[in-house]
C-alpha positions, 0 to 999 in steps of 0.5 A: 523234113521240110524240102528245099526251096528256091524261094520262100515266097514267090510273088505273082505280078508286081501291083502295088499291093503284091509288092507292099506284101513283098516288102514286108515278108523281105523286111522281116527275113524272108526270101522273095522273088517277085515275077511281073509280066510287063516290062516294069514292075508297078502294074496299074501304078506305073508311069512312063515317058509315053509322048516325048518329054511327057510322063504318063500314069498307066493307071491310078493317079491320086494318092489318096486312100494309102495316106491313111495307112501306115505303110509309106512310115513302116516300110520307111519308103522315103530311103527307097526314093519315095517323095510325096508331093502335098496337093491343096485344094483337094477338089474344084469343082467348077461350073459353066455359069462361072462359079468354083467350089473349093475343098481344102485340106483345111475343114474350116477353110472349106466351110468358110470357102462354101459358105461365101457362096451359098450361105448356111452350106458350109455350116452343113458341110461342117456338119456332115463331116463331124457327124461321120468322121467316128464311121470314116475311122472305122471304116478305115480301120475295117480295110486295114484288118482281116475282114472275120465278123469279129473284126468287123464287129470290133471296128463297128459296134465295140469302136463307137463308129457311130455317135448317138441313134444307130438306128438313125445312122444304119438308115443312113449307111443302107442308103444310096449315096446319092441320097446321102447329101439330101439329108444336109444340102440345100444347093445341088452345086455343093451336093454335086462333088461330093456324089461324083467322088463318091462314085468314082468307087464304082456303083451308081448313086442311086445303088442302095447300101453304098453310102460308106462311099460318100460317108468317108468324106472326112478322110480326104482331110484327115490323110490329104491328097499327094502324088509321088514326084516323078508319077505315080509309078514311083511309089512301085519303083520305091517299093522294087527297091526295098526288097531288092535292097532286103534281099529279094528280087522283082524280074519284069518281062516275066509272064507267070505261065502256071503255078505248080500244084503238088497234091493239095498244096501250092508249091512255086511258079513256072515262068518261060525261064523256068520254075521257082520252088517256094514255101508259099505262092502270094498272087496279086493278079486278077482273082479269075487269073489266078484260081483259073488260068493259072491252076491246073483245072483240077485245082480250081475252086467251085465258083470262081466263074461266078465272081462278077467282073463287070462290064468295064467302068470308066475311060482315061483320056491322057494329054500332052499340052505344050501349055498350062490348063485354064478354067473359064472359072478359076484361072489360078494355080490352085485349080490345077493342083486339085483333082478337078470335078468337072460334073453339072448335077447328079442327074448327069452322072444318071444320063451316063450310067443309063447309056451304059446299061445300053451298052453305050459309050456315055454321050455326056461324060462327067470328068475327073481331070488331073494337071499334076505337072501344077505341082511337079514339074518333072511330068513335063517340059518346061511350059508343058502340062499333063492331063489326065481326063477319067470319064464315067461310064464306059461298058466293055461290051458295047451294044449294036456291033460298036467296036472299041478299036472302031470308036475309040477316037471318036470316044477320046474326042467327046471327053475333049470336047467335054472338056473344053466347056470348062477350058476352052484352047485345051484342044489347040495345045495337045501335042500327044494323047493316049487313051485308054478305054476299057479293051484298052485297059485289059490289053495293056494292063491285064484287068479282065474286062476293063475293071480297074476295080477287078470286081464289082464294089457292090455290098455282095463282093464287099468285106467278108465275101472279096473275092468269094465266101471262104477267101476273104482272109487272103488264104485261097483254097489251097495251102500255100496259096495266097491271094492280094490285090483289088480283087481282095478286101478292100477292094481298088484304089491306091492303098495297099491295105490288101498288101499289108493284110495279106503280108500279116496272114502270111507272116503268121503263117511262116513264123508257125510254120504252116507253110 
């Protein structure tokens, strides 16, 4: 006879993807309550009012990745306040001697745009996207499956993911990315971008096996670049509301203190409130949180110290500005509303990753710099700007005795000052900043070691071994135990592919009632 229980599926943190995942199990009948230990729900995609009049992400800010999923049109989003606003450009990148690249939404505007200023390059960008758009695609099918050899081979080798000479292409996909644009570029301030996108997933360029990052180029104009009106927490908030309006519920202010094992089998959560009994625990936290602190230490898996987290990864500097931005290279509108690369050459994004390895805060930061309120104009006051300015690399332990709570105003004020090379008089217009270095990040929004990724993207945590051999299929080692979010495949970033994938697996085994 099967037992009573609070809840089918109880939910540990209200992330993104625990609350994609939540949403689906509501939407197809089940009870879900969903337990966040901040005061909002939403996690590292979150926004609020931080300087008065001025609202702030706490974490991912561009919406790019889940624009090639189905999610927002299966969860039907858009009834539950979810409004995307479109931004195009994409990308500028300018530079200090005054030039400015632009990448459209449109691939033929982009090539033409290039070519005007380094003949022939265009044509090649062109090129690369064309010779790679079958990967992109099968790359981004590959996130939205369980990640078995057999799916993978499906997507790979059976879906034609590579058109014409595989050994060629598998010469290539093995390489760094850094190297990547050698084979079609002759300028570097066109090859520069494209690296630096790239390395936003995490690895240095010169890592081999990490070309998939720049190889999925296509996708950018395929899905575009769009941000929710309102922030980027309204994604969440829209998300709260469908399984509030399914039946389910979200309580934010709600630390999950343990979850309660009953011989092999997850069984519910204790919070400080009290327990909640369910078919099925689904957790979203970090991997480390959830098979170590939260198990009792019998129930731990083998391994799960061994996982690597890293040594942080990049630092967010937020700014409230009484005005708009302005580049030296581009004065318009168009060079707010696109995700700005601010980065000289590859070598820079080197120079950062060596005083990482040494444990130092980066002397040269290269910048991705956000102006959102270019396109909602909610974020501000009238006249008012945000700005987001991500920097890369910051270690969370720092060599010499260096101290994050002793260095991080001077750490704030080199990305400022980075910055103003690009855009002198933004210093003069700050009416509040936040920071967030990578101690900061694990304080205020739970990420083990600053990690925004939760674990290294490197091949070894990657598809079939996210988070460890034997998980990857979103089930732990226990029943009733099921695991999403960045610490899952396919890893960080805003796309929820880890919510639905796991959401499946669950469902599946509700319907056969294996849980």
């Amino acid at each position: 006879m099967r037992r009573s229980t609070d809840c089918d599926v109880a939910i540990v943190g209200a992330g993104h993807n625990a609350l994609i995942a939540g949403a689906y199990l509501a939407q197809a009948g089940y009870r879900v309550r969903v337990f966040e230990r901040r005061r909002i729900a939403g996690g590292a995609v979150s926004t609020e009012e931080i300087v008065p009049g001025y609202r702030f992400d706490w974490g991912g800010s561009a919406h790019i990745l889940i624009r090639n999923t189905p999610i927002v049109g299966e969860l039907e989003l858009e009834r539950h306040g979810l409004e995307y606003l479109e931004l195009d450009p994409l990308f500028f990148a300018p530079y200090e001697d005054g030039t400015a690249l632009f990448i459209h939404r449109d691939e033929d505007r982009t090539a033409h745009g290039i070519d005007t200023l380094f003949p022939g390059e265009g044509e090649a960008y062109k090129r690369l996207l064309d010779d790679w758009r079958p990967f992109a695609r099968a790359v981004k099918d590959a996130f939205l499956s369980v990640p078995s050899p057999w799916e993978l081979g499906k997507k790979f080798v059976m879906g034609k993911a590579v058109q014409g000479d595989w050994k060629r292409a598998l010469r290539t996909i093995l390489s760094p990315y850094g190297e990547v644009v050698d084979h079609y570029f002759r300028e570097e301030k066109v090859k520069t971008p494209l690296v630096w996108m790239a390395a936003q997933s995490g690895p240095p360029p010169h890592e081999p096996l990490t070309a998939p990052f720049l190889l999925w180029q296509p996708l950018y104009h395929e899905g575009g670049i769009a941000r929710p009106r309102g922030g980027s927490g309204m994604l969440t908030q829209a998300l709260a509301r469908h399984i509030q309006a399914h039946g389910g519920s979200v309580h934010v202010g709600a630390p999950v203190e343990r979850i309660v094992v009953e011989g092999k089998r997850a069984i519910g959560i204790e919070t400080a409130e009290g327990a909640c009994t369910a078919r099925a625990v689904l957790s979203g936290a970090h991997v480390q949180e959830t098979l170590h602190r939260l198990l009792p230490e019998a129930h731990r898996p083998d391994g799960i110290d061994r996982v690597r987290v890293g040594n942080g990864f990049g630092a967010v500097l937020r700014l409230a500005l009484r005005e708009p931005i302005s580049y030296t290279a581009s004065r318009g509108r168009d060079a707010r509303v696109a995700l700005q690369l601010l980065c000289r050459d590859r070598r820079q994004i080197g120079d950062a990753y060596a005083d990482y390895l040494r444990g130092e805060p980066t002397r040269d930061p290269p910048i991705v710099a956000m102006s959102f309120s270019a396109v909602d104009d909610s974020l501000a006051p009238p006249g008012g700007e945000v700005l987001w300015l991500w920097a890369q690399y910051y270690p969370y332990e720092l060599s010499g005795g260096q101290n994050w709570d002793d260095i991080a105003e001077r750490e704030a004020d080199r990305i400022l000052d980075t910055f103003e090379k690009y855009a002198p008089g933004t210093r003069d217009k700050v009416v509040g900043r936040m920071f967030q270095h990578p101690l900061a990040l694990e304080r205020e929004l739970g990420l083990p070691r600053g990690n925004v990724m939760h674990l290294e993207m490197s091949l070894d945590q990657m598809f079939g071994l996210r988070p460890m051999a034997g998980m990857a299929n979103y089930r732990s080692h226990l029943k009733g135990l099921y695991l999403t979010g960045a610490s899952t495949h396919p890893g960080g970033g805003i796309m929820g592919a880890s919510g639905r994938n796991a959401a499946r697996v669950l469902l599946k085994d509700l319907e056969k009632r294996k849980v």
